[in-house]
C-alpha positions as CSV (number, residue, x, y, z in Angstrom):
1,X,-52.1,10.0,-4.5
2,X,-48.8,8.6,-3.7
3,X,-48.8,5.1,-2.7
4,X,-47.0,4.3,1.0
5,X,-43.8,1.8,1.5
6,X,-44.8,-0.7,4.2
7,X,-43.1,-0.8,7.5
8,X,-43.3,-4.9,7.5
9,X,-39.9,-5.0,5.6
10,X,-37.9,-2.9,8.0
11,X,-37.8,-5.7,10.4
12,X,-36.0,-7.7,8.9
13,X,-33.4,-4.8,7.6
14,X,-33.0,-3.4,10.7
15,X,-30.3,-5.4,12.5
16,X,-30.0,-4.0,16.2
17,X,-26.6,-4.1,17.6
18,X,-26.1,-3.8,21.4
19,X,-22.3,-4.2,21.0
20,X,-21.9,-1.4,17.9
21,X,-20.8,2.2,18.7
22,X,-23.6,3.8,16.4
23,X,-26.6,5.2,17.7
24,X,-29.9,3.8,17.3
25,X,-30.7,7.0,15.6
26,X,-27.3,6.7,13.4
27,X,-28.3,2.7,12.8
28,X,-31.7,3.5,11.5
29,X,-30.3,6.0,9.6
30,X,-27.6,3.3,8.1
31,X,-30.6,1.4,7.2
32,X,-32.4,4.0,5.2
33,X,-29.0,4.9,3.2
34,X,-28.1,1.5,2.1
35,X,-31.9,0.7,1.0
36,X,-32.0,4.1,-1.3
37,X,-28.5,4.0,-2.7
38,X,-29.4,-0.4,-3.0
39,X,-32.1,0.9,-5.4
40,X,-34.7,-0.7,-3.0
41,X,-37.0,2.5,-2.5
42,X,-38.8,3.8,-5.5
43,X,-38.7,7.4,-5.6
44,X,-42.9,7.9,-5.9
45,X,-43.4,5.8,-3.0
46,X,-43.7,6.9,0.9
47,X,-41.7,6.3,3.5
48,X,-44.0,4.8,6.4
49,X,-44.5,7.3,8.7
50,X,-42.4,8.0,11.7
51,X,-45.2,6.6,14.1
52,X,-45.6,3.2,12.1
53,X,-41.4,2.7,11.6
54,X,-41.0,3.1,15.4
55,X,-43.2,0.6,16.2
56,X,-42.3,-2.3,13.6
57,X,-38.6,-1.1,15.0
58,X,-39.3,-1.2,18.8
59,X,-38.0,2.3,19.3
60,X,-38.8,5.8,20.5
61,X,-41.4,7.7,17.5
62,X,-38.7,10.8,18.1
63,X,-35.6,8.6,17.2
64,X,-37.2,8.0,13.6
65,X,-38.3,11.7,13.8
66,X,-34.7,13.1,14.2
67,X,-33.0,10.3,11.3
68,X,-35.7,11.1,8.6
69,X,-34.7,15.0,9.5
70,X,-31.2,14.3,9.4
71,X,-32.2,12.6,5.8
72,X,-33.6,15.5,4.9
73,X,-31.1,17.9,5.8
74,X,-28.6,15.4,4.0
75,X,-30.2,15.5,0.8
76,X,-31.3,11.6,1.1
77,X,-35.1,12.8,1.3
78,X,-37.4,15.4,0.6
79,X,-40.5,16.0,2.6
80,X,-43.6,16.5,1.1
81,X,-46.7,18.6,2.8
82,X,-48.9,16.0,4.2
83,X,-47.9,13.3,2.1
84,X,-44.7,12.1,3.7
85,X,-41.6,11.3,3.4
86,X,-39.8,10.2,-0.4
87,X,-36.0,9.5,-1.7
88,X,-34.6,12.5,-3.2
89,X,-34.8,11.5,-7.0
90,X,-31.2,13.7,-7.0
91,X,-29.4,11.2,-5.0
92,X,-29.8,8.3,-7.7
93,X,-28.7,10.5,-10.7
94,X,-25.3,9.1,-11.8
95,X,-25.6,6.0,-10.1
96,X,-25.1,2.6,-11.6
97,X,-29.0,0.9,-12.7
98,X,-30.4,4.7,-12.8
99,X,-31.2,5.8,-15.8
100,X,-33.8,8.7,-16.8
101,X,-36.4,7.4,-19.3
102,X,-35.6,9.8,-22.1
103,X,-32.3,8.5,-22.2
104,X,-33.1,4.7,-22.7
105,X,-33.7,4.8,-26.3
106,X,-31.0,6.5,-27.2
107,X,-28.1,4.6,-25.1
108,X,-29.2,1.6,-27.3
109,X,-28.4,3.0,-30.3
110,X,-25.5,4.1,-29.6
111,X,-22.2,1.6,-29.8
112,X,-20.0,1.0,-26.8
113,X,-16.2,2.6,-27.2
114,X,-13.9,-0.3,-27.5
115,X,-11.6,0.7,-24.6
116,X,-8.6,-2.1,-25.5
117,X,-8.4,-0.4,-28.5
118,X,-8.2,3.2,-27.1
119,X,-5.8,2.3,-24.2
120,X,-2.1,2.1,-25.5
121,X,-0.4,0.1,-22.9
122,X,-3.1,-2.2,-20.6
123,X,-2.0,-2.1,-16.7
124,X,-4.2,-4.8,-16.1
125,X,-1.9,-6.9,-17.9
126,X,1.0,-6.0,-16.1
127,X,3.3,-8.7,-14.5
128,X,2.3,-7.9,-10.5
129,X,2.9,-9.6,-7.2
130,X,-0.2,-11.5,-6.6
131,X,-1.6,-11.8,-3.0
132,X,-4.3,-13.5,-1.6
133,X,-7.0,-10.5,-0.2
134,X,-8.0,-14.0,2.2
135,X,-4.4,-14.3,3.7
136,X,-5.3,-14.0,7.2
137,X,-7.8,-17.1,6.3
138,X,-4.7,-19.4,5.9
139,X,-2.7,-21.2,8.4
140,X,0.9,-20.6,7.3
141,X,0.8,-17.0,5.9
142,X,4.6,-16.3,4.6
143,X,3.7,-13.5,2.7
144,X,5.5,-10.1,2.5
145,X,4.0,-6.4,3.3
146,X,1.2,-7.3,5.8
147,X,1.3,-7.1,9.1
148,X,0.5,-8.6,12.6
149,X,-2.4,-6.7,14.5
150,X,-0.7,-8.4,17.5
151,X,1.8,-5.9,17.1
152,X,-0.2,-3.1,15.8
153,X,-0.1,0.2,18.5
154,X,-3.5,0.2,19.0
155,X,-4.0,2.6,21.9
156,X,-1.0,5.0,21.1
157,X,-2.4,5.2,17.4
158,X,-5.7,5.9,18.8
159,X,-4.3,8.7,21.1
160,X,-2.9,10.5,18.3
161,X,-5.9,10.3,16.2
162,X,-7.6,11.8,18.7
163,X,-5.6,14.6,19.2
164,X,-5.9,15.5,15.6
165,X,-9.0,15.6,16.2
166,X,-9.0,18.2,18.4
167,X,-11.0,21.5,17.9
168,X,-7.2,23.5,17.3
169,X,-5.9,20.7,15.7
170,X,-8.7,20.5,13.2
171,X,-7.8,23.9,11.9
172,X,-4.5,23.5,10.7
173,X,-5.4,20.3,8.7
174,X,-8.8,20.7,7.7
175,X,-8.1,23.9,4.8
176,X,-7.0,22.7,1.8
177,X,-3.0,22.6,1.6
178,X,-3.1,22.5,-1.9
179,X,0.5,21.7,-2.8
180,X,1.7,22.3,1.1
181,X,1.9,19.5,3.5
182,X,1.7,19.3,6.9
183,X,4.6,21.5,8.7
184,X,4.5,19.6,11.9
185,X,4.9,16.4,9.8
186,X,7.8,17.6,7.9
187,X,9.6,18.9,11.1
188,X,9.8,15.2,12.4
189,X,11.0,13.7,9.3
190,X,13.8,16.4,8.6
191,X,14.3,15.6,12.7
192,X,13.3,12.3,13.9
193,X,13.7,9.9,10.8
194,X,16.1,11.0,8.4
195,X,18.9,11.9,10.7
196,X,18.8,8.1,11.7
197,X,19.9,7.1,8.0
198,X,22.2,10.1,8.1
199,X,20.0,12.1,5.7
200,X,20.1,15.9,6.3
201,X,17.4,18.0,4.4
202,X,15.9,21.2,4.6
203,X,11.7,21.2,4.5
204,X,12.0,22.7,0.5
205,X,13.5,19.1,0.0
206,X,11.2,17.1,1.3
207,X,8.1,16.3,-0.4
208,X,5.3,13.5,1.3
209,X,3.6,11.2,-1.0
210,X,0.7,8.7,-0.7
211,X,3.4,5.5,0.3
212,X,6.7,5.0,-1.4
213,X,4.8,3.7,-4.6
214,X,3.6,7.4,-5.7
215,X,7.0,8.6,-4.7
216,X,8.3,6.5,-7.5
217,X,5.5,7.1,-9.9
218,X,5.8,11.4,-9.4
219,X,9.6,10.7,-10.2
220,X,8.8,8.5,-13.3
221,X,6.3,10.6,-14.6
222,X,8.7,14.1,-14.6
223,X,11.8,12.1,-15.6
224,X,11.5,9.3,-17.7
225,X,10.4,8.8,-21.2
226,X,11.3,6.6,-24.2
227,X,14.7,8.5,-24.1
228,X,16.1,7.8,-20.4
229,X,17.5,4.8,-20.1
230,X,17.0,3.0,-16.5
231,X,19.7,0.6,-14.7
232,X,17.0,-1.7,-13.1
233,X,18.4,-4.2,-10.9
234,X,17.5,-7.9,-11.8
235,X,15.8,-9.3,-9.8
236,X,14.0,-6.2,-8.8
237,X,10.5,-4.7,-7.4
238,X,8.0,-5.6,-9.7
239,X,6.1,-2.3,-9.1
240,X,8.6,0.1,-9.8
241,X,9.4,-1.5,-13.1
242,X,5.9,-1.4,-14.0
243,X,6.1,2.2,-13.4
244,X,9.3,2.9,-15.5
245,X,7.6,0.7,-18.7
246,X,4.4,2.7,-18.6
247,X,7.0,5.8,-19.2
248,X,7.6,4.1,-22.1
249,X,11.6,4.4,-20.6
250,X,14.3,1.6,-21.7
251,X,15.6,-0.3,-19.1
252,X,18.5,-2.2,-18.4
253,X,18.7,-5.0,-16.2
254,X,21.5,-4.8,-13.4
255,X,22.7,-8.4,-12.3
256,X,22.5,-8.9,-8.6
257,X,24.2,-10.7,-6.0
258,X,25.0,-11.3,-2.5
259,X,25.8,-7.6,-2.0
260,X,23.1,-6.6,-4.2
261,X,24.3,-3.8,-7.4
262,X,28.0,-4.8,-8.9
263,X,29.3,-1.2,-9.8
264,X,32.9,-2.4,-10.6
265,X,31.3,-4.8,-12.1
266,X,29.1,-4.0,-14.6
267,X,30.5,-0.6,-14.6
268,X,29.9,-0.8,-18.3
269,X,26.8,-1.2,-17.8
270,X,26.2,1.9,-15.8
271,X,27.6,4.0,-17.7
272,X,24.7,3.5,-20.1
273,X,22.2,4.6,-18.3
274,X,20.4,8.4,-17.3
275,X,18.9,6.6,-14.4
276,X,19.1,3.7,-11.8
277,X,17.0,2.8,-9.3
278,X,18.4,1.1,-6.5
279,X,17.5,-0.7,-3.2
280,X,20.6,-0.9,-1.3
281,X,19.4,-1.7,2.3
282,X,18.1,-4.3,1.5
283,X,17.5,-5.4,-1.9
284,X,14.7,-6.4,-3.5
285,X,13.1,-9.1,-3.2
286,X,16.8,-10.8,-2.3
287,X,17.3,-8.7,0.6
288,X,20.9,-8.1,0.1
289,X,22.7,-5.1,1.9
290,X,25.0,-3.0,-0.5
291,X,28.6,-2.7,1.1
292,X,29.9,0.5,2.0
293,X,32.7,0.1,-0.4
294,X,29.7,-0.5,-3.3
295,X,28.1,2.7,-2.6
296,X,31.0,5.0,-2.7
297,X,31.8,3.2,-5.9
298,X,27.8,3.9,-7.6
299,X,28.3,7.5,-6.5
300,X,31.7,7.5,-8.1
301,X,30.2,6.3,-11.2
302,X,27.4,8.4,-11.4
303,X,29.5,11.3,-11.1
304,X,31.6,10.0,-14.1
305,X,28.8,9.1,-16.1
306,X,26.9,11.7,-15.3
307,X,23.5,9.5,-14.2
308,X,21.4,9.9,-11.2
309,X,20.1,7.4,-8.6
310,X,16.9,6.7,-7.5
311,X,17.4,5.3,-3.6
312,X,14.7,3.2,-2.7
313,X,14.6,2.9,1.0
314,X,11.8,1.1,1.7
315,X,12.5,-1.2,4.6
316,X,15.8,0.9,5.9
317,X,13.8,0.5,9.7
318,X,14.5,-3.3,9.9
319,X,17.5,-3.9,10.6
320,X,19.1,-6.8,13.0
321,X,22.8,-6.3,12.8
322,X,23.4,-3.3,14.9
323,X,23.1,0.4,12.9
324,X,22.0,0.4,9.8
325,X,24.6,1.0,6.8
326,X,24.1,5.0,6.1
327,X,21.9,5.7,2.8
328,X,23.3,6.7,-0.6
329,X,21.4,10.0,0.0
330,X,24.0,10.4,3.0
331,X,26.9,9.9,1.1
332,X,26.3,11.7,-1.7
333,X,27.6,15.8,-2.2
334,X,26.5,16.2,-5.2
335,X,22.8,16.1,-5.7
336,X,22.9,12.5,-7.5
337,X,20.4,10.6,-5.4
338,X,16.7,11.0,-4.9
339,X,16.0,9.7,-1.7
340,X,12.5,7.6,-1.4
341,X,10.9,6.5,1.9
342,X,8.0,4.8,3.7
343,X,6.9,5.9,7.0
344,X,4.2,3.4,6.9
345,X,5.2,0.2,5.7
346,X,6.7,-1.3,8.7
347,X,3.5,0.5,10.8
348,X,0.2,0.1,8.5
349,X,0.9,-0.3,4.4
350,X,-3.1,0.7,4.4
351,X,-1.7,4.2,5.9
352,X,0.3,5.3,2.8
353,X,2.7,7.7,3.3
354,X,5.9,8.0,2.3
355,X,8.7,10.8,0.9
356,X,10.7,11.9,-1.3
357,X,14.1,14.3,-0.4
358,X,16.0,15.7,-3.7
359,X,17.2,18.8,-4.3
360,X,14.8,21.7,-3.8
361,X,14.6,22.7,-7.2
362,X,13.2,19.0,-8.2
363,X,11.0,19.2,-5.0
364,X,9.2,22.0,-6.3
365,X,8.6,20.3,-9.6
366,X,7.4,17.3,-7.7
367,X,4.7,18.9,-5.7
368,X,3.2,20.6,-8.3
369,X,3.0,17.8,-10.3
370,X,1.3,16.0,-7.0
371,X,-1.0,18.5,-6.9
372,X,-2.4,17.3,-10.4
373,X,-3.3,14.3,-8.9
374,X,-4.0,14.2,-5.3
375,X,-3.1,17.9,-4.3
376,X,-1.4,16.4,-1.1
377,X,-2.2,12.8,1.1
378,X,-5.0,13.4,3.3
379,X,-3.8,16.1,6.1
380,X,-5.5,14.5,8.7
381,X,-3.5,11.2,8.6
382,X,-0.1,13.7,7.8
383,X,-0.6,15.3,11.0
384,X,-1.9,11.8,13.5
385,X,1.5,10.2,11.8
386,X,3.5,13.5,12.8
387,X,2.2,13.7,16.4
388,X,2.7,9.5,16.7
389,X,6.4,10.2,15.7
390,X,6.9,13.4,18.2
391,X,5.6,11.3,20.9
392,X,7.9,8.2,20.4
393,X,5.5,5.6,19.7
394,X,7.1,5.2,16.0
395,X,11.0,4.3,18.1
396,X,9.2,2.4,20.1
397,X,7.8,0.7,17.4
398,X,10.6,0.3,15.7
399,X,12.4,-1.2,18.7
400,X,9.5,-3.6,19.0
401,X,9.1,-5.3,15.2
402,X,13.0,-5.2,15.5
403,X,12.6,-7.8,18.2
404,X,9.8,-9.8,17.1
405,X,11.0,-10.0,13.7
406,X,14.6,-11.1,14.3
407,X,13.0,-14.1,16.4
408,X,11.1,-15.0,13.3
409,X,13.9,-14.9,11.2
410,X,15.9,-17.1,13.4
411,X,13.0,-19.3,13.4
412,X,12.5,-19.2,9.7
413,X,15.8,-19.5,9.2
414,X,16.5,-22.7,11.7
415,X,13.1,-24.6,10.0
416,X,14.8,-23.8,6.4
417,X,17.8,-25.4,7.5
418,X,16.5,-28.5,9.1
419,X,13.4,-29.3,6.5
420,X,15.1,-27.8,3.4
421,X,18.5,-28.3,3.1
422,X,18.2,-28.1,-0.6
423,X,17.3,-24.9,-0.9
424,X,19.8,-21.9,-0.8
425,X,18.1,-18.7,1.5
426,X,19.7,-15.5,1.5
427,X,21.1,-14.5,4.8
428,X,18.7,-12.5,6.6
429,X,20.2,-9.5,8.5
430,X,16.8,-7.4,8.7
431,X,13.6,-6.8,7.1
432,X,10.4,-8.9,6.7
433,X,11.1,-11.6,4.5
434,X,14.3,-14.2,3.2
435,X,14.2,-15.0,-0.6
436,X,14.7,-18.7,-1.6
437,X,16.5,-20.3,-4.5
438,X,15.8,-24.0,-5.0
439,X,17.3,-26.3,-6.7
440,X,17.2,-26.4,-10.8
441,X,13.9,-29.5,-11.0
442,X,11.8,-27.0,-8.6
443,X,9.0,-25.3,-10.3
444,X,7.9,-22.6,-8.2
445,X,4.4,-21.5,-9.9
446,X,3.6,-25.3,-9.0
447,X,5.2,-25.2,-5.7
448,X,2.8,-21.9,-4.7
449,X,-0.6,-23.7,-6.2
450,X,0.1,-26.6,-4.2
451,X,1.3,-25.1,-1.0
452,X,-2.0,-22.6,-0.9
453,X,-4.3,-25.7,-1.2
454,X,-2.5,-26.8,1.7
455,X,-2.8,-23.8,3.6
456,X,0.4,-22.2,2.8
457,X,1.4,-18.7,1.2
458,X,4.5,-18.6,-1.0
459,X,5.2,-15.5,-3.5
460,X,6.6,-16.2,-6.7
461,X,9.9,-15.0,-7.3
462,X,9.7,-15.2,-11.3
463,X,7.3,-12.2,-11.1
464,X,10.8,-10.0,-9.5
465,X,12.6,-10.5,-13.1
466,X,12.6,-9.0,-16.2
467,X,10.6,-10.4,-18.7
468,X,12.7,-13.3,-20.6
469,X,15.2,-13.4,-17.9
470,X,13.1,-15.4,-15.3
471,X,14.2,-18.4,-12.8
472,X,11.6,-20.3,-12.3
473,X,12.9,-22.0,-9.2
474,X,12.8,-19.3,-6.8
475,X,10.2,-17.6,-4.3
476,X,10.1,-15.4,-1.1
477,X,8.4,-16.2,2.3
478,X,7.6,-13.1,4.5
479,X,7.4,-13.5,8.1
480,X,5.7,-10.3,9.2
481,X,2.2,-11.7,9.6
482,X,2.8,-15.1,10.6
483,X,3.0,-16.2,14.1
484,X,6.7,-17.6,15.7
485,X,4.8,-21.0,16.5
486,X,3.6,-21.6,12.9
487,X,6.7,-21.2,11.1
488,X,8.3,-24.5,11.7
489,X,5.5,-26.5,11.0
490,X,4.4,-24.8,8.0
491,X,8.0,-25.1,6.5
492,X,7.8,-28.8,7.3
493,X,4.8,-28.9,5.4
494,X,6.3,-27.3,2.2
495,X,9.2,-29.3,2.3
496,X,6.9,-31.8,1.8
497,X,5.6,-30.2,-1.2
498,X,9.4,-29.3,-2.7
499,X,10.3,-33.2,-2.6
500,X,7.4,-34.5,-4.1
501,X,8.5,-32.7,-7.2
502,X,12.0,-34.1,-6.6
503,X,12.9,-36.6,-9.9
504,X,13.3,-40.0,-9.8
505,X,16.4,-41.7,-9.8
């Protein structure tokens, strides 16, 4: 005879919320699911029965009738003719601590694969930007790529999420798309965003990816090997270079300056190269804008050299100075740039979408080599993001972060000034964050270690050059998460921290 769980325990497990949107039917239920997939419910013991649960839980007998059927139905339990309630032994299978007897024996015997060994190139080890996961814990966040939920379009978000949600809405995004995405989404890129950087493109050249960072991997992955060399500029985006080395593709580092690329240059150096990826709006991490007479000149080259650019728009949305500077992509007749954007970064980065426009041909190659790994980004969010756009919450968005954040550069910029005259800061003309160059005695990775035991978050800027070629003096400061009132002060606090590493005499 089966032996019966006690109800005693469920007391203290059951947490009652009168402030949480779930049921008490949906809470109980919670309960039961985290105690069978926690391993804390043996599969040959009973549940107690509905009549004992609802009273250790205060709460109607039916409520604990209708989330142990619901169980059932779900595959969480199976019900057993006058013996009760048990965990469905098939729910466990798989899972991590669950093993089935007969196996035991022999996964002892049996030696581990040495996984170092069997993967050739280790991302783990990869040179990354590192960011606190705590960073809304500290006081004086200047970090890059997060953002203010003082800002964030709650409601409007919301409202769009809700119409996707609708029962005619839920048919067109619900089916698999398999490589497709979602037309209505498409339609307001090709219409609403693009034409703003002067991009024109048919739907056959635009494909949506999960953020601009699988934009750049899909590209890497059908283009680059150990035979393409790739113009990188230097410093450059950490991430995308990490993508081009796991390709296994040479690259060759582009020097930088206060107009970002040199093509006149280091013409020379272009003509080297199959590829070169680009930021040109504003370059990263030193947030230089390319000149118009630059770009005409990289499209010159790569015509005579016969390369194609890789046009990483990322931040093209915030901009301070009046109209943005048209992209490449807009400038270019002859199919040499492949256009990458984010529709999310300057909205939610936890959202995930971005694009790629090229010509069609390329498209096509891209989506089905999308549909190898994701198929397409979840349809549901493709078509909330498409009716947010058509309803002109993203412009006024826009117009929004384009206010807050050029009073935060100003701010940022001012403190700088007054608290750090020794540093040299790029001019910031739009964007989320101003890169900083301090003077040669400055060691940064020391600077960041003592500023976050203070409460302050720095990035390292060594981590934005190539390996061998880094300055150890520099770091950025983002100002899209940190409130206008807490710049100053935490500026005067790392200036502080800057001069006590300052030699002697």
């Amino acid at each position: 005879m089966a032996s019966r769980m006690s109800s005693a325990m469920w007391s203290q497990r059951f947490q009652r919320s009168a402030e949480s949107n779930i049921s008490l039917q949906g809470q109980i239920r919670q309960m039961l699911v985290a105690a069978i997939l926690d391993g804390q419910m043996s599969v040959d013991t009973a549940l107690p029965s509905s009549r004992e649960l609802a009273d250790q839980l205060s709460v109607a007998r039916n409520t604990v009738v209708l989330a142990y059927q619901q169980l059932v139905e779900e595959g969480y339990l199976i019900s057993r003719e006058r013996s009760g309630h048990f965990v469905n032994p098939a729910i466990l299978e798989g899972r991590q601590g669950f093993v089935p007897p007969q196996t035991v024996a022999a996964n002892e015997a049996v030696g581990r694969p040495d996984w170092t060994r069997r993967i050739a190139r280790l991302p783990s080890l990869q040179r990354n930007i590192v960011k606190q996961a705590s960073w809304q814990n500290y006081e004086f966040p200047f970090i890059y790529g997060q953002f203010d939920q003082t800002l964030f379009p709650t409601s409007d978000w919301r409202e769009c999420c809700m119409k996707a949600l609708s029962v005619m809405e839920i048919r067109n995004w619900a089916p698999d798309l398999i490589e497709r995405d979602d037309d209505t989404l498409i339609q307001q890129i090709r219409t609403r965003v693009l034409p703003r950087r002067g991009v024109f493109a048919m739907p056959d050249e635009i494909v949506v990816t999960m953020g601009a960072q699988q934009a750049l991997y899909l590209i890497a992955d059908l283009l680059a090997n150990e035979r393409t060399t790739i113009g990188f500029e230097n410093p450059g985006y950490p991430d995308a270079r990490n993508i081009f080395l796991n390709r296994n593709a040479p690259l060759l580092p582009l020097p930088v300056d206060e107009g970002g690329v040199r093509p006149v240059a280091d013409a020379h150096l272009l003509a080297q190269c199959d590829y070169v990826y680009v930021t040109p709006s504003h370059q990263c991490p030193t947030t230089a804008t390319l000149p118009l007479e630059r770009r005409h000149a990289l499209l010159e080259l790569a015509q005579k050299h016969d390369f194609v650019v890789i046009e990483d728009d990322y931040e093209s949305e915030n901009n301070f100075s009046g109209g943005p500077h048209p992209a490449l992509k807009s400038l270019d007749t002859a199919d040499r740039v492949l256009y990458v954007g984010s529709l999310s970064k300057s909205f939610a980065p936890g959202l995930r979408l971005g694009y790629v426009v090229g010509p069609r041909d390329l498209i096509r190659e891209l989506r089905a080599l999308r549909r190898l790994m994701v198929r397409h980004p979840a349809a549901y969010i493709q078509r909330a993001f498409a009716t947010f756009l058509a309803l002109g919450h993203h412009d006024a968005l826009l117009r929004r972060l384009a206010f807050a954040y050029k009073e935060r550069a100003e701010a940022l910029k001012a403190a700088l000034d007054a608290h750090l005259p020794e540093v040299r800061h790029a001019r910031i003309t739009g964007g989320s964050s101003c890169w900083v160059e301090g003077p040669p005695w400055l060691d940064a990775t020391r600077l960041a270690a003592e500023a976050e035991a203070h409460g302050i978050l720095i990035e390292l800027g060594s981590v934005f050059f190539m390996e061998g070629l880094e300055q150890r003096q520099c770091f950025r400061m983002g100002f899209s998460a940190i409130k206008i009132e807490k710049i100053e002060p935490g500026v005067r606090a790392l200036a502080e921290l800057v001069r006590a590493q300052r030699p002697q005499g």
